[in-house]
C-alpha positions in Angstrom: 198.6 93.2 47.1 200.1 95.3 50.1 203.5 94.7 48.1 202.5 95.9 44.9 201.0 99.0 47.2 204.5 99.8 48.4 205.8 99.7 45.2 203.5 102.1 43.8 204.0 104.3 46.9 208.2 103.9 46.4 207.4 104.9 42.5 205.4 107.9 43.9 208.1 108.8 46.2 210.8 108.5 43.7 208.9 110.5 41.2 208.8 112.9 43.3 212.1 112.8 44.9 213.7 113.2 41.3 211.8 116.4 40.1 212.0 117.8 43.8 216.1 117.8 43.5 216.1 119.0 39.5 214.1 121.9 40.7 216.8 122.5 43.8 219.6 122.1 41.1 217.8 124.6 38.4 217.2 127.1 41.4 220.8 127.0 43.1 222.1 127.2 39.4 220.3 130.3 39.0 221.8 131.8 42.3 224.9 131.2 41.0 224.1 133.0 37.3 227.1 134.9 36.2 226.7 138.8 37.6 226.2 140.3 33.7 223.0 138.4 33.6 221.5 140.1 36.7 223.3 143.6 36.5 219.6 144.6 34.1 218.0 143.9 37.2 220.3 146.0 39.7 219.8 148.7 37.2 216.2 148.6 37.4 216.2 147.7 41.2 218.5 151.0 41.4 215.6 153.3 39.3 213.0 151.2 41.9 214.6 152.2 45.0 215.2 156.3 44.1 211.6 156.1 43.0 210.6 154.5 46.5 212.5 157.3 48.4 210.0 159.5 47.1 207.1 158.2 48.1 204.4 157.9 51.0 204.4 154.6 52.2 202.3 154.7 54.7 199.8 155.3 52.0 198.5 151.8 50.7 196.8 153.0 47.6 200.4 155.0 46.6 202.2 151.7 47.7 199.7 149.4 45.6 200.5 152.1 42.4 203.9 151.5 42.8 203.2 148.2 42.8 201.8 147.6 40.0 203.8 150.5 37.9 207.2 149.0 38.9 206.1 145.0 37.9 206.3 144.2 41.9 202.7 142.6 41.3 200.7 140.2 38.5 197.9 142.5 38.8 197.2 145.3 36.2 194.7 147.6 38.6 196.3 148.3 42.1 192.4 147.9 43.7 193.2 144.2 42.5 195.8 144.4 44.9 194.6 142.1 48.0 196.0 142.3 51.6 198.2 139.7 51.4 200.3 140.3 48.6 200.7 143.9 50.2 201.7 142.4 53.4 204.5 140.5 51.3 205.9 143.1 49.5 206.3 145.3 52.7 208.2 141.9 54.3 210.5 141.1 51.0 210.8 143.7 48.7 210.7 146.9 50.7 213.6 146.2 53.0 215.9 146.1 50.1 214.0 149.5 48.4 215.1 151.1 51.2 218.5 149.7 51.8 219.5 150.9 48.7 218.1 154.0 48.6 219.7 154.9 51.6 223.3 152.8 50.7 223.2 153.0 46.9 225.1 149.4 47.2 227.5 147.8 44.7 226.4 145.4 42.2 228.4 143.1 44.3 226.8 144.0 47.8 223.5 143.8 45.9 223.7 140.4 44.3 224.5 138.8 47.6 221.6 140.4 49.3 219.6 139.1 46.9 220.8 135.6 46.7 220.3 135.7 51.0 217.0 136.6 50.1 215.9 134.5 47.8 217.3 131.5 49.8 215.3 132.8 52.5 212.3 133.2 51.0 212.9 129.2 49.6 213.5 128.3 53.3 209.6 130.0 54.1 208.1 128.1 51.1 209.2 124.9 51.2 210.9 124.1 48.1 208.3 121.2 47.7 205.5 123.9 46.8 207.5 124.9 43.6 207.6 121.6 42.8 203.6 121.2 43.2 203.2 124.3 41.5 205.1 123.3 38.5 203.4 120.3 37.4 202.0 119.6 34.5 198.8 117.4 33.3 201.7 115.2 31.7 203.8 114.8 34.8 200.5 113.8 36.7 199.7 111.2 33.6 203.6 109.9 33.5 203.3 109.4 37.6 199.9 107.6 37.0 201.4 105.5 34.5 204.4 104.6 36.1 202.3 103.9 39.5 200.2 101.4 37.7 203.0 99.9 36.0 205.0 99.5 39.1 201.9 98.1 40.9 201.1 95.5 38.1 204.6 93.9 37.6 204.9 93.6 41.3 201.6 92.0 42.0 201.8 89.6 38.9 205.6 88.7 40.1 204.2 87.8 43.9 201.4 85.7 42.2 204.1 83.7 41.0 203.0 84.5 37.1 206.4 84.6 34.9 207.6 87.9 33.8 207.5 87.5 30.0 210.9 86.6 28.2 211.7 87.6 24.5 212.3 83.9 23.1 216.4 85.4 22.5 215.9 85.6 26.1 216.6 81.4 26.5 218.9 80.5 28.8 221.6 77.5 27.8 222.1 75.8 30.8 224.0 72.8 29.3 227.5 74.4 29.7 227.0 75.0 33.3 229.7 74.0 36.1 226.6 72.6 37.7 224.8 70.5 34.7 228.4 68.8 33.9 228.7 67.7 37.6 
């Protein structure tokens, strides 16, 4: 019993080791998209930031319009805007609304502010809670499956019940070095 428990929980841990490291491949992948893919987001980062320069914001209600009227937010109402989210966008997003309104930065100098920080905002939220959030009813299912599976060949193999053979599976012993001796 405690063996087929330890595989289950080496099943669980490999499950979740696997879709863990695809995620880090699919996100430093994306870091590394070729600059035409992003320059439509420069642009509009560019048309973000003069807009920013123009505004109060010290004024949360202007700040939570912007928000919403420049996609920085999910929400469609800025009064759906909470605290929080607020309290982000002043961390992440306005440092780099005001660096380029101020600099007007290459596409370059852009992109590899950008990729610093996104990796830094990775290195905040662990990369294990994209993982979490990105599962599915089916990944849950396949783990529970697996997990059982894992669990039942183990414990049937310590009870010392044969795994089942296909009868192609036969062995022929009769030529071995050791049979002839």
């Amino acid at each position: 019993m405690p063996i087929g428990v330890l595989a289950a929980g080496l099943t669980l841990v490999s499950i979740f080791g696997g879709k863990l490291f695809s995620t880090q491949l699919i996100f430093e992948r994306d870091l590394a998209t070729d600059g035409d893919a992003l320059r439509p987001m420069y642009d509009e980062m560019c048309v973000d930031a003069a807009e920013w320069a123009t505004l109060d914001s010290t004024d949360d209600d202007a700040v939570r319009d912007f928000m919403v009227a420049y996609a920085y937010t999910e929400q469609s109402d800025a009064a759906d805007i909470r605290r929080d989210e607020l309290a982000n966008f002043h961390e992440w997003s306005v440092p780099t609304l005001k660096w380029m309104a101020s600099s007007e930065p290459r596409f370059a100098d852009w992109r590899t502010d950008q990729i610093a920080l996104m990796r830094a905002m990775v290195g905040q939220e662990s990369m294990a809670a994209y993982v979490i959030d990105d599962l599915l009813p089916v990944d849950i299912l396949l783990a529970l499956l697996a997990i059982g599976s894992a669990f039942s060949l183990v414990n049937r193999q310590g009870a010392g019940a044969p795994i089942a053979r296909a009868p192609s599976d036969k062995v022929d012993d009769s030529q071995s070095p050791r049979r002839a001796a």
